[in-house]
C-alpha positions in Angstrom: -40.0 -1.5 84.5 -39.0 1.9 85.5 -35.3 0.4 86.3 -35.2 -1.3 83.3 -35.8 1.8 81.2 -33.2 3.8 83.2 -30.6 0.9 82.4 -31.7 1.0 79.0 -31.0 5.1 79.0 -27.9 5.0 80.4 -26.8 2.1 78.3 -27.8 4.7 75.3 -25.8 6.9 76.6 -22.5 5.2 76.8 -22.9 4.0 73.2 -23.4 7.9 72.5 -20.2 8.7 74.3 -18.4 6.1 72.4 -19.8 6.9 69.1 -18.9 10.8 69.9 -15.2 9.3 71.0 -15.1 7.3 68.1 -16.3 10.4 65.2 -14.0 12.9 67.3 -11.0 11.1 67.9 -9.2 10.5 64.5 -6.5 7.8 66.8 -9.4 5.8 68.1 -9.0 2.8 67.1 -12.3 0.6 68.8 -14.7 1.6 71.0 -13.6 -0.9 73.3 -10.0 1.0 73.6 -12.0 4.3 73.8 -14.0 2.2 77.2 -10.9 0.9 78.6 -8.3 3.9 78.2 -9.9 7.4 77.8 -10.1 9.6 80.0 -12.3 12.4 78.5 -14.6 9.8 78.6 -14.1 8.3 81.9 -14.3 11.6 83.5 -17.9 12.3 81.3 -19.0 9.1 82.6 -17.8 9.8 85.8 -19.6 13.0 86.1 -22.9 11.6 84.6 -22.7 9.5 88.3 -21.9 12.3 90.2 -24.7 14.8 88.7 -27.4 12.3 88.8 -27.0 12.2 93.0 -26.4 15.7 93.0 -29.6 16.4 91.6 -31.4 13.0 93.6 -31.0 15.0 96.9 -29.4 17.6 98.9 -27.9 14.4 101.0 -26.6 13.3 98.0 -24.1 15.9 97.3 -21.2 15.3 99.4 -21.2 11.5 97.5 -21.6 13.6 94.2 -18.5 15.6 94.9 -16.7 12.7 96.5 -16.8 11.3 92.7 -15.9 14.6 90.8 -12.9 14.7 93.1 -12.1 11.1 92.4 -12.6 11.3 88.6 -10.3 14.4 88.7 -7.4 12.6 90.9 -7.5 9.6 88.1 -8.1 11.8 85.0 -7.0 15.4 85.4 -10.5 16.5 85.0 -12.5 18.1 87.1 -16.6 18.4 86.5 -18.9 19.9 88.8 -21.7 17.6 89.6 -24.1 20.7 89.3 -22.6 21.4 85.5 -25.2 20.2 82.7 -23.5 18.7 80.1 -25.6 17.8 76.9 -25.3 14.6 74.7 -22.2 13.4 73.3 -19.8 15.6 74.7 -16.3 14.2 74.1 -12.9 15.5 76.0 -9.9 14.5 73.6 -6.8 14.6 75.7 -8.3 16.1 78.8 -6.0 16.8 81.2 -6.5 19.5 82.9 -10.1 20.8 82.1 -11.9 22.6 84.7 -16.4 22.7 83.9 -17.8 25.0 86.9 -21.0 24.1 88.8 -23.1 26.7 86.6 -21.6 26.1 83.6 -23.8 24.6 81.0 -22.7 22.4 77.6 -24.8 21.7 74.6 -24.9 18.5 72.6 -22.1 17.0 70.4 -19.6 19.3 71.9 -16.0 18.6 71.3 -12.9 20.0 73.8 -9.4 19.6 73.7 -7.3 19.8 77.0 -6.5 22.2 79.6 -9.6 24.0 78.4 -11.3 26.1 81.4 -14.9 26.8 81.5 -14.9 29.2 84.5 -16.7 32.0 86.2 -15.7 35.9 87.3 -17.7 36.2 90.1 -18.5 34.8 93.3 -22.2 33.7 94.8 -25.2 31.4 94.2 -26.0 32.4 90.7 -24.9 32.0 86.9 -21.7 32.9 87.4 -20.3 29.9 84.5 -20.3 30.4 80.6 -23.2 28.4 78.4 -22.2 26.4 75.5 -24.2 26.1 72.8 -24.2 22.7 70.2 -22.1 21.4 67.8 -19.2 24.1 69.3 -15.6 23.2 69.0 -13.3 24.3 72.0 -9.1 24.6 71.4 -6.8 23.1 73.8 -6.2 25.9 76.8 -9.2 28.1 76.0 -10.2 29.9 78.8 -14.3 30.7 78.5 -14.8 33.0 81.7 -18.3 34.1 82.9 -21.9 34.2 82.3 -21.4 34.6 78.6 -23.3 32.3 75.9 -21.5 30.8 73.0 -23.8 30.2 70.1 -24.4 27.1 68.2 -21.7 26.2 65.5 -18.8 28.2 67.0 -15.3 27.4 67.2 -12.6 28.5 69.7 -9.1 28.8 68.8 -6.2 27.2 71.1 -5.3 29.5 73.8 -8.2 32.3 73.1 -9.4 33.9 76.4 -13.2 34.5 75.5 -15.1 37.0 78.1 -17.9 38.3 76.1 -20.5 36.4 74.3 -19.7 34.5 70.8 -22.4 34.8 67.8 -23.2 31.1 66.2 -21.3 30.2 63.9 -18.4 32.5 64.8 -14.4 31.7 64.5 -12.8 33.4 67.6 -8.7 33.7 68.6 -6.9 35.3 70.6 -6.2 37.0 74.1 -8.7 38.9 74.4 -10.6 36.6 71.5 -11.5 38.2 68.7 -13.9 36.9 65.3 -11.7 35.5 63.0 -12.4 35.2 59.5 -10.9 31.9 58.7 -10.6 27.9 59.9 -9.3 27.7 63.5 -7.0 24.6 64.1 -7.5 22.9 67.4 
């Protein structure tokens, strides 16, 4: 029973990733094309593996990174295994996005390429940003730190965000700065 249920979950899940795909992705066409040739969501699905072992056992975690480094060798992307990544998190155009082991993503999170989520220090602590729901990342953002981004927030292309973003907030720039208007991915 208890195998069944887990199928069942992760079955959930990939229709989830899809959907996200799907409601994110204005050029997706079918979810089956979104299955067969996406990476975003190959590397999500990928990491999904990988974090499940790395979180099974201690043992586990040389397989766990074995698979990160494989997903990022076929897609560009490269997930820690110890990252928590919420529900229907969707990469559009992923190449090179880097998530750090403490980094932690909300639900129905969408992120364009070459986007870092990285840290500033070095050690066995929160050292990677958090991401709150519903937040909208631009292509090359750079997120650095222990810093929180709130709920609803939006990131502009390129902005280089080191200090923590209010929900709801528009921020641009290097260093980022609240913005006023719409920010265009």
């Amino acid at each position: 029973m208890k195998k069944q249920s887990l199928l069942r979950a992760a079955w959930t899940r990939i229709q989830e990733d899809l959907d996200a795909a799907m409601r994110d992705d204005p050029a997706a066409r079918t979810k089956l094309e979104v299955a067969l040739i996406y990476s975003g969501v190959h590397a999500v699905w990928s990491y999904r593996v990988a974090h499940m072992l790395w979180y099974k056992s201690p043992a586990l975690q040389p397989l766990a990174r074995g698979i990160s480094q494989i997903a990022r060798f076929l897609t560009g992307i490269e997930i820690h295994p110890g990252a928590q990544i919420g529900r229907r998190f969707f990469i559009d155009h992923g190449m090179g996005v880097v998530i750090g082991e403490t980094a932690e993503v909300g639900d129905d999170v969408l992120m364009y390429h070459q986007v870092t989520l990285g840290g500033r220090a070095r050690g066995r602590f929160k050292r990677h940003p958090t991401i709150g729901d519903r937040v909208l990342i631009g292509a090359g953002a750079k997120v650095i730190g222990a810093i929180t981004v709130g709920d609803d927030a939006k990131i502009g292309a390129n902005a280089l965000v080191v200090k923590d973003v209010a929900p709801g907030a528009v921020i641009v720039g290097i260093p980022s700065k609240v913005h006023d208007g719409d920010v265009i991915a």
